[in-house]
N, C-alpha and C positions, 0 to 999 in steps of 0.2 A: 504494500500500500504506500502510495505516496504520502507526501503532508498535507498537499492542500486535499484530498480524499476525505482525510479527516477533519477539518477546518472549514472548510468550504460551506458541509450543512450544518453548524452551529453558528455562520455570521447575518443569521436572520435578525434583526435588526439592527447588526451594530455597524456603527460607523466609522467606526476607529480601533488599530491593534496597536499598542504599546509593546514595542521591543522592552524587557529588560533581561535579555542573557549577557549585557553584558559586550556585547561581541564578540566575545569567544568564537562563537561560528553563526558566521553571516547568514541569518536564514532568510532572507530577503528573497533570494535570488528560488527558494522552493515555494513560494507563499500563494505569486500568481493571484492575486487579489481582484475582483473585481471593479471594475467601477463606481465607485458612491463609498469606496471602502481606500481610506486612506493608511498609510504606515509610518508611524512615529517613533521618535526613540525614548526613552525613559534619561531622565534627570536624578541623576542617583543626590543631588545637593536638595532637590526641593522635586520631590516625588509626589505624585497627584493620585486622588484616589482613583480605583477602577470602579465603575457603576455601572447605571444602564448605558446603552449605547455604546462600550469598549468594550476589550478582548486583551487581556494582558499575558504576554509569550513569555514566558520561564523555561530553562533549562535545568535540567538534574543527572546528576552524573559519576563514574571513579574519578575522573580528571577537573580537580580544581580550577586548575588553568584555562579549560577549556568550556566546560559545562556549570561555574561556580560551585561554593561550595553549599554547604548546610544553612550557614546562617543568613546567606546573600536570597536564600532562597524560601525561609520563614517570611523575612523582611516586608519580601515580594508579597507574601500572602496577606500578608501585613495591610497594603491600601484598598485590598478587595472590601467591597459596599456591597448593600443585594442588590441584585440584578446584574451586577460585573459577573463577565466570565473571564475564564483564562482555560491556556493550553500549556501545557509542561510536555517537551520532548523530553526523552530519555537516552544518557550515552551504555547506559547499564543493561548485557543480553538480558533477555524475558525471563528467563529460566533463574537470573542474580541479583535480582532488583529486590532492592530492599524496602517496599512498598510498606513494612510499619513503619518507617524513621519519617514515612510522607504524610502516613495516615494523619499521625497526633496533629500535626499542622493545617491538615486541611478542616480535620474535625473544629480546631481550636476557634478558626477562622469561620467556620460557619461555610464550607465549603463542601459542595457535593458532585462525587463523580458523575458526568453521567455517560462518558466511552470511553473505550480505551481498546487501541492495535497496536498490534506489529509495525515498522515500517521498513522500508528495504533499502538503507541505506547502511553502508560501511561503519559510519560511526556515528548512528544514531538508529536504536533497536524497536522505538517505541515512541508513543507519545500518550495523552490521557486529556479530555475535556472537562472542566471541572467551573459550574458556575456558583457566585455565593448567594445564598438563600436564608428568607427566614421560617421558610416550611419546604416539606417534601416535595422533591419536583418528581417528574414522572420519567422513568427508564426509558432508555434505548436500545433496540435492538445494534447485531454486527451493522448494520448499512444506515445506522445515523438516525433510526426512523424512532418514534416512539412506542414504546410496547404498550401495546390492546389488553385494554383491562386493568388498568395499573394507577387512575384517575388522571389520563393526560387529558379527559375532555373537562375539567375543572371541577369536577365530582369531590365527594371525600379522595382524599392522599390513599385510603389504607389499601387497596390494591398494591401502591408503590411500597411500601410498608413491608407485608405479605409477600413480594416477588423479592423483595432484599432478603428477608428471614427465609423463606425455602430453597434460594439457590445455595443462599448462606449455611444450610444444614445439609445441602445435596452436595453441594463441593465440596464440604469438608469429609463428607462420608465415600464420596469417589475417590477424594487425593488419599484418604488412611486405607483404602484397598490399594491405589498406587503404590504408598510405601509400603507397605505389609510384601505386595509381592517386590519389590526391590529388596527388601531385605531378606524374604525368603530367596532369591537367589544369587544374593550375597552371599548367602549361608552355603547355598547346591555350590557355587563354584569354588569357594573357601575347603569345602570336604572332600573337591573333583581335585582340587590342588595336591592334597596333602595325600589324599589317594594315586596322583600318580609320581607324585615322589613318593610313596612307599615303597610301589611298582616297581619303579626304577631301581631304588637302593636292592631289591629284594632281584632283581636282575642285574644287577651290574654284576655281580661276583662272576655269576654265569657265563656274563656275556666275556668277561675279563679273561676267564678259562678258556673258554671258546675262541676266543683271540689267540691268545699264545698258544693252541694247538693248530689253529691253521697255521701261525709264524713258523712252528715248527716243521708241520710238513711242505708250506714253501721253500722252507730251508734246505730241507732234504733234497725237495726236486729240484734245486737249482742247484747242490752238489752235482747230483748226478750227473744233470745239461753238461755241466764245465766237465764233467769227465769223458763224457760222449762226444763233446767238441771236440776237445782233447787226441783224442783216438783218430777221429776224422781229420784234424789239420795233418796228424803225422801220415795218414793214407795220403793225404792229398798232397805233402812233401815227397812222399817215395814216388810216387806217378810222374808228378812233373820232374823229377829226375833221372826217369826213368828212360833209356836209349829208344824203345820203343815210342813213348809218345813224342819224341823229337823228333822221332822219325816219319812218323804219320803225320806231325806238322807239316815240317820242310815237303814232302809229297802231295799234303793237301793244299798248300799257298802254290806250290807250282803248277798245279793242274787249275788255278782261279785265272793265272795269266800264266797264260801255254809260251808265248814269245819270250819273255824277259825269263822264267822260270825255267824253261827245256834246259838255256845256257847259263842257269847259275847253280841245276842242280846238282850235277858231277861235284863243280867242284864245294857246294856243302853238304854230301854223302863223304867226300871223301877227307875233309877237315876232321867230320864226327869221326871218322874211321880213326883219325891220326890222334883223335884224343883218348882214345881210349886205352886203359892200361893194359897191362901184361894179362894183368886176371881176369878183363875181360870185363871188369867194373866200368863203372863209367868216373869219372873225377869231375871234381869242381866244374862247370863251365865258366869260360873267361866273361867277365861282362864285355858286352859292346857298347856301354856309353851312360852317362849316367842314365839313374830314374826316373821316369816321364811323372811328374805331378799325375795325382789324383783327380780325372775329369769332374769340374762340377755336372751340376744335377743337369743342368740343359744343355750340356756338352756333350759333344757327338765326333766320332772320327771317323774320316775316310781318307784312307790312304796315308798319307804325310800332312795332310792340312788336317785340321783343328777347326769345327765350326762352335760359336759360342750363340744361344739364342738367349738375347733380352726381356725382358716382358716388364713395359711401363706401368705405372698404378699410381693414383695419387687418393694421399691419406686427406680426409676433413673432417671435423667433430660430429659423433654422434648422435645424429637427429631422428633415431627412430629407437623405438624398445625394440633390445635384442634376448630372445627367449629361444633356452635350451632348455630339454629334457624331456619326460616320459611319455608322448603324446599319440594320438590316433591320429589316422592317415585324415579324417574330416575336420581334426581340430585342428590341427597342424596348418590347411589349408584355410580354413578360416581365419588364423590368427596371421598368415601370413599377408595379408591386405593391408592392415596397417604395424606390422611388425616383423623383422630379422626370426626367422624359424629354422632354428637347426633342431631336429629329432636324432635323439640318442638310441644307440642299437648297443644290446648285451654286451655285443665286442667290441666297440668302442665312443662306449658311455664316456668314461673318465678321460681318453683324448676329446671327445667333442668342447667337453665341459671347460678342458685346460684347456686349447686352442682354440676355440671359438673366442672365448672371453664374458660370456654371456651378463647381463644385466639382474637375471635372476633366473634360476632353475625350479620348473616347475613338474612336478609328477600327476600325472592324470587317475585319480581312480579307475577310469572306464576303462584305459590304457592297460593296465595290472589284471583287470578280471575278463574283459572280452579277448575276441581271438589277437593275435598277434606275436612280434617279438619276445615280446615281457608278459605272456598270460601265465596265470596264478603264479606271481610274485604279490607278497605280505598276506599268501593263504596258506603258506607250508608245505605246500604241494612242489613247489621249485627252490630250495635251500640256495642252489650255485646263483637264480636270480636277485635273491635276496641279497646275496652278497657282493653283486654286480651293482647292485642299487647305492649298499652302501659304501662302495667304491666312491660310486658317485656323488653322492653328500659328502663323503668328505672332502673330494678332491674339489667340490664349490666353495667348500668352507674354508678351506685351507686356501682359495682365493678371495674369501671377503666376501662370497657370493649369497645373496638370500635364499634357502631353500624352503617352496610353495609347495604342499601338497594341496591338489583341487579335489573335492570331494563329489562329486560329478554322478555320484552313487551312494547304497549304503553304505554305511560303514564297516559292518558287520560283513560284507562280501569279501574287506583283504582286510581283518583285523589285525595283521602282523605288518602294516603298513603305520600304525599310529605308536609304533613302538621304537618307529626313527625319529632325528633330531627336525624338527621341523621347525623351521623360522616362524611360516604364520600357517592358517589351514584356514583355505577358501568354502564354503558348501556352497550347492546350486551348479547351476548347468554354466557350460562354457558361451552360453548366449547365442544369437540371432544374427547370422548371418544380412545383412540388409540388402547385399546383392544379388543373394540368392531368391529374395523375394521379388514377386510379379506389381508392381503397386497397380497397375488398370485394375486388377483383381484384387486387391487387399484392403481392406476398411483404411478410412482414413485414421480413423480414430486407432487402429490396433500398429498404423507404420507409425502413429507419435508415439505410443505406449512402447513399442520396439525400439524407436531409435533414442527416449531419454534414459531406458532401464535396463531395458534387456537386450541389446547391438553385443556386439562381441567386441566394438570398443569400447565401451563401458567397462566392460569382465578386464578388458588388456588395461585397463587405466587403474583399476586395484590393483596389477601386480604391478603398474608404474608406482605409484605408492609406496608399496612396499621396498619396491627397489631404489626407489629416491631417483628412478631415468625420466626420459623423457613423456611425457604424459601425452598417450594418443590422443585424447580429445583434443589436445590445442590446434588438431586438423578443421576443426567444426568450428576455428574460430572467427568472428566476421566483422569485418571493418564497414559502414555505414559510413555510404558518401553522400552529403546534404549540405544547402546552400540556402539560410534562413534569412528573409530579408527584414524579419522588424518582429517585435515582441508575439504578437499572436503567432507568428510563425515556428519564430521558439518554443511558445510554451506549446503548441501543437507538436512537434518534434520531440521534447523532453516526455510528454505524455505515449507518446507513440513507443519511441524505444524503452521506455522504463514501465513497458506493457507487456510486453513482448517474451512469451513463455520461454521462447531460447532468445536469451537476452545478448546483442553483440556484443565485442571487446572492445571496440573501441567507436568515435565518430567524427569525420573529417570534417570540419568546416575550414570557410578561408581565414575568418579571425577568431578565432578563440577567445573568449571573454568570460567573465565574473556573470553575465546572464546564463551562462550553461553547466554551474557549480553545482547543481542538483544530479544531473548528469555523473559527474565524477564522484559525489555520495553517493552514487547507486550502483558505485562499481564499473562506471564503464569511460575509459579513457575518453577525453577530447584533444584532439590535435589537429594543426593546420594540414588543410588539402596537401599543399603543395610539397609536405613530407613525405606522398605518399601512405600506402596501405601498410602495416606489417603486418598482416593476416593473412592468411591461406586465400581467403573469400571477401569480395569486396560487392557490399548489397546498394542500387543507385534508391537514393532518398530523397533527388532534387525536387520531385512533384511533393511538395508538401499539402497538396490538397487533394491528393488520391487517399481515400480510406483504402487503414491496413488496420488487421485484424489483430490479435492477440496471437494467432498461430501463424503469420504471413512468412517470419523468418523460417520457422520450427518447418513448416510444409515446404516453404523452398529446398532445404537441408537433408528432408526425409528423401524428397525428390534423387536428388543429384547422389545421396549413399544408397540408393538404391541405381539407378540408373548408370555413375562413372558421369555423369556427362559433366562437360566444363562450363555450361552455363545452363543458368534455369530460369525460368519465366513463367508466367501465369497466361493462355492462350487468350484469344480476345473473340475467335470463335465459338466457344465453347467446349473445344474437344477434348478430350479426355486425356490422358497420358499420353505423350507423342513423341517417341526421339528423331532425334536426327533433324530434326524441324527449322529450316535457314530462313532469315530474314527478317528474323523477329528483335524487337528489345530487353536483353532477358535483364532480367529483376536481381539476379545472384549472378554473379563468374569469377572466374578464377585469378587469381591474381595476377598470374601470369601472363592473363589476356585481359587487365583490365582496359588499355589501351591499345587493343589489338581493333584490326579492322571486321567490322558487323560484317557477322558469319562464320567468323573466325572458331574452329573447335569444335566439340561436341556439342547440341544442344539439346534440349528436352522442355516441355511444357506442360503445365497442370490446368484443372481448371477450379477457377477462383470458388465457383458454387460450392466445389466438393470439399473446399475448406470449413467451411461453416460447422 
């Protein structure tokens, strides 16, 4: 909710709103006031009462500096008369507000709530309307209206009375089921705790045994290797010294080139002949020259030349989550849209894991218990998998790696899986493919519900999280290009984007100003046009007198991650999903064509009806 949402249906009569926050934060520029309705500041030397006909602004807040403190804000309560109202924004989240330290004040002063929201801005959580009275006024509903039944037609008060007193016994009877069950599973995960370090202590010894018996018969079997090596270097020294295979050499190089070979073989048959002793052994051979270096890996020889193959590559930072580990051949492929996908095989897990590098290693349930590589690992049924697995935790961990188990199944189907070291554990499905979906054929309402909660980059942006990489959503991010020419156009524009269910990142205009500070309270950058976009996605906003909807950006966005295509747009024939579609104005593209020539790229088009 905005401020002036809240504000707006309480300034029925009044003519005038008194700033006293102070200035800490300019709230001028959210207020949006309309005509017959002026804004003044407060004289903290010779301060005036509030009565009929004003609206006195308060802030309350952690930050002294910013939102006053306790006493600046009694004070305040201070010149309220009946019939003054006032409004208190709050810098304190909803869930921290210390609303008795406001109560005793408002009560003292003769002052009565009558709304209070949410608001959506960064550093300010809330607000509360509050007029002073010398009897009960009548409740409002969430939407500013006054609640039926409660004496707002000038009746007796005690309706109003009655609705304080039962909400007042029903809330407090729903928030002690709240905490009851908060504390009961305080208590479940406090006894899940110490249950599974018991677990553990009561397996470590085990596991501890178990360890230094496989050490040992590693040990053994790599004795032996080195002794079998051993045996074979010395076969492979008697052969190549042996008269025979020299001799099959020199015989097999001369029959490769018949001309130069015919006339050099006499005389190296009869060199070999001259070398050989009395006994008929063979001796030392002389060298011919030193030792030819060790070819690298893309070296190759023919004849007397030496060829060396290069291969260019150039390194740049990081800009995508890179994910290794236990995964199915469908996830794999899904996660690889917006993410680096390496899949680990039994044989080499703990190379992938070391060489790759990966951002975080994540193990599939579905992976472990369906058909595949790694089926029935952490069921007991494949001991050598298990311990292929834990190869691989530790070889992540021993790089700083996070390791994810996804629980994508029961639990109970690999319960010898939750008894490795696991960083964090995911439940729920690897998510929704958006590509994979038809949208001509898919509700509107089921591609929003898929592309804010359930996409597969959502699922990939908890393990960005966890990994502290790159967060795939910042693909969805979208810079708003808009060119406001005078105050209604602004506040049309600040209403517009700070509506907007998928809310852009940022908003281009050519001057940036103190008129568009509500904007950057509400989380979304402004910046001059001419810096350009830094977002993926650049949405044109100059018609500020086209109605857009609350989902205008949200369905452009579903569009284009369903579709691929590089620009999107709303049809103006009506027609339904359409790609490939040239010649049109699209509403969304890509950054990379934001100044490309119309036509340019993919396109695609929605139709505006099926928005609604």
């Amino acid at each position: 909710m905005r401020l002036l949402d809240l504000l707006h249906p309480h300034l029925d009569g009044v003519t005038e709103v008194v700033d006293a926050t102070g200035g800490g934060i300019p709230l001028e520029p959210y207020l949006h006031l309309p005509e017959g309705v002026r804004l003044s500041r407060s004289d903290p030397a010779d301060p005036e009462p509030v009565g009929e006909g004003r609206l006195l602004l308060l802030s309350y807040g952690p930050d002294p500096a910013r939102h006053g403190d306790e006493a600046a804000f009694a004070a305040a309560l201070g010149r309220m008369r009946p019939g003054g109202r006032g409004l208190v924004v709050l810098g304190h989240p909803t869930t921290e507000l210390p609303y008795h330290r406001l109560l005793d004040g408002l009560v003292a002063h003769r002052c009565q709530v009558l709304r209070a929201a949410g608001l959506g801005y960064v550093h300010l959580h809330g607000g509360a309307v509050f007029a002073c009275t010398e009897h009960l006024l009548p409740l409002h509903d969430s939407a500013g209206r006054p609640a039926p039944g409660d004496g707002s037609d000038g009746g007796d008060p005690l309706g109003t009375a009655l609705r304080i007193a039962d909400e007042y016994v029903l809330t407090d009877f729903v928030s002690r089921a709240q905490r009851d069950r908060l504390l009961d599973l305080e208590r479940r995960h406090e006894q899940d705790s110490r249950a599974l370090e018991t677990l553990r202590d009561e397996t470590g010894a085990d596991r501890a045994a178990a360890a230094v018996r496989e050490r040992d018969q590693i040990a053994a079997a790599l004795r032996q290797a080195r002794e079998r090596v051993g045996v074979l270097e010395a076969r492979v020294a008697m052969l190549q010294g042996s008269t025979s295979l020299r001799v099959g050499q020199v015989l097999v190089s001369a029959a490769r080139s018949p001309l130069r070979g015919s006339a050099r073989l006499p005389r190296e048959l009869y060199g070999m002949w001259r070398g050989r002793s009395k006994g008929g052994r063979p001796v030392a051979a002389r060298p011919a020259g030193p030792a030819l270096p060790a070819l690298p890996e893309a070296a190759s020889a023919d004849g007397d030349r030496l060829h060396l193959a290069h291969r260019a590559f150039s390194a740049g930072p990081r800009d995508r989550l890179v994910v290794a580990g236990v995964l199915d051949a469908a996830t794999a492929a899904d996660f690889a849209h917006d993410a680096v996908v390496n899949r680990a095989l039994p044989h080499d897990a703990a190379l992938v894991a070391e060489r790759t590098d990966p951002d975080v290693l994540v193990v599939q349930l579905s992976a472990c218990t369906g058909p595949g590589p790694w089926a029935h690992t952490g069921t007991g049924l494949a001991p050598d998998l298990d311990r292929r697995l834990a190869e691989l935790l530790a070889t992540a961990h021993a790089a700083g790696r996070p390791t994810v188990l996804w629980r994508d199944g029961p639990a109970s189907a690999a319960p010898g899986l939750s008894r490795f070291p696991w960083d964090a554990v995911l439940d729920g499905d690897t998510g929704v493919q958006p590509a994979r979906l038809d949208p001509a054929t898919t509700a509107r309402a089921d591609l929003r519900e898929i592309f804010a909660s359930r996409a597969t980059r959502v699922r990939l942006s908890q393990l960005a999280r966890i990994a502290g990489a790159t967060d795939p959503l910042d693909a969805r991010r979208v810079s708003v290009l808009a060119d406001p020419r005078d105050s209604a156009e602004i506040s049309r524009l600040i209403g517009q984007v700070l509506a907007q269910l998928h809310r852009p990142a940022e908003v281009l205009v050519p001057s940036p100003g103190t008129a568009l500070a509500e904007l950057t309270a509400g989380g979304v950058t402004v910046r001059a046009s001419g810096d350009g976009p830094s977002t993926p996605w650049v949405a044109d906003w100059t018609d500020l007198g086209e109605e857009r909807e609350a989902a205008h950006l949200l369905d452009l966005m579903c569009a284009q991650e369903c579709s691929g295509a590089d620009a999107v747009g709303y049809s103006a024939d009506g027609t339904g999903f359409v790609p490939h579609v040239n010649g049109f104005r699209p509403a969304l593209v890509r950054k990379s064509l934001w100044r490309a020539p119309e036509g340019a790229g993919r396109l695609f088009t929605i139709r505006r009806e099926d928005a609604r």
